[in-house]
N, C-alpha and C positions, 0 to 999 in steps of 0.2 A: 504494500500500500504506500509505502514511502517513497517508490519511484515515479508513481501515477503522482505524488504529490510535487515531488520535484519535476516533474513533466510538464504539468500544470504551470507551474512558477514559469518554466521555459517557453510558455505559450502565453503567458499574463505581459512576460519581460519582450515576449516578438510581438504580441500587439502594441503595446505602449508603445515601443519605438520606431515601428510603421505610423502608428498616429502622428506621432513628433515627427518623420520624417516627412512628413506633406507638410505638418508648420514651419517645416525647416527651409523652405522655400530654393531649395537646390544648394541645399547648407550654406544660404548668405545669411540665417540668422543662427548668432550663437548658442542661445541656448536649448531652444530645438535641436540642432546638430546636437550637440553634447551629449543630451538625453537620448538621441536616437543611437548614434555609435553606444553608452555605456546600456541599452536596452539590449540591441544587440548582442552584446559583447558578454552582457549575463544569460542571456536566451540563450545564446551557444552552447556556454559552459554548461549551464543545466542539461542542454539535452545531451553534450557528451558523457555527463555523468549519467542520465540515464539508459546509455548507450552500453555499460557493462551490464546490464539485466533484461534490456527488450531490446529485441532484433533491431536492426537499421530501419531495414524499410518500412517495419511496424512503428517504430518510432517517429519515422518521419512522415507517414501518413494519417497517423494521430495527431502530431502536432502542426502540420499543415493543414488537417483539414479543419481541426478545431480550428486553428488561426484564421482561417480563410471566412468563418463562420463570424468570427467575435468581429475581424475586421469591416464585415458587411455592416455587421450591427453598427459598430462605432461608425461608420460611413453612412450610415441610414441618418442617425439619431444624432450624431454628433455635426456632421457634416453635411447633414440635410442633402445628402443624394438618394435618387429617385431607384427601387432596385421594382423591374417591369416583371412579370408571370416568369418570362425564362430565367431569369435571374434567380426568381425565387425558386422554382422546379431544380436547379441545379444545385442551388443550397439546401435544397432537402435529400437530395439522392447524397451530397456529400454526407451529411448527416447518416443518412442512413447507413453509409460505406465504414465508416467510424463505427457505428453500434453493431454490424458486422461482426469488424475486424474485433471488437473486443469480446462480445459475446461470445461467437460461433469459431474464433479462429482456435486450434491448437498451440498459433506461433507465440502468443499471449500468455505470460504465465501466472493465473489468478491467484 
């Protein structure tokens, strides 16, 4: 359970710093830049440490699809962009590939 929680952290620290990187206006502003490389740069680290206990590709398909999810949101709600029928059809099939892979896969170790 302590990996999914560090996993989590890894996907908390790649959204935040996707968010900052759109304030960061092509890094002409400092402290957006800042926050986004050290978002980054924590998001990595957690997901390497998660990386001694869940496979890669399960790891990076968890944490990119989650991500891809939270940053819709924050894009929705923060950022007041418009997400159309396909948009959302496609963030439910990720969703569902994520509840997939952890429920039904073997490579997953509960």
């Amino acid at each position: 359970m302590k990996t999914y929680l560090i996993l989590f952290l890894a996907i908390v620290f790649e959204t935040v710093a996707t968010s900052f990187l759109k304030q960061s206006e092509q890094f002409t502003k400092l402290v957006p830049s800042v926050l986004t490389i050290l978002g980054y740069a924590a998001a990595f680290y957690c997901l390497s440490v998660v990386l001694k206990s869940i496979p890669v590709g399960i790891a990076y398909a968890i944490w990119s699809g989650v991500g891809i999810i939270l940053i819709a949101l924050i894009g929705f709600f923060v950022f007041k962009q418009h997400l159309d029928m396909a948009a959302i059809i496609g963030l439910a099939l990720i969703i569902a590939g994520v509840v997939v892979i952890n429920v039904f896969s073997d490579s997953v170790s509960h």
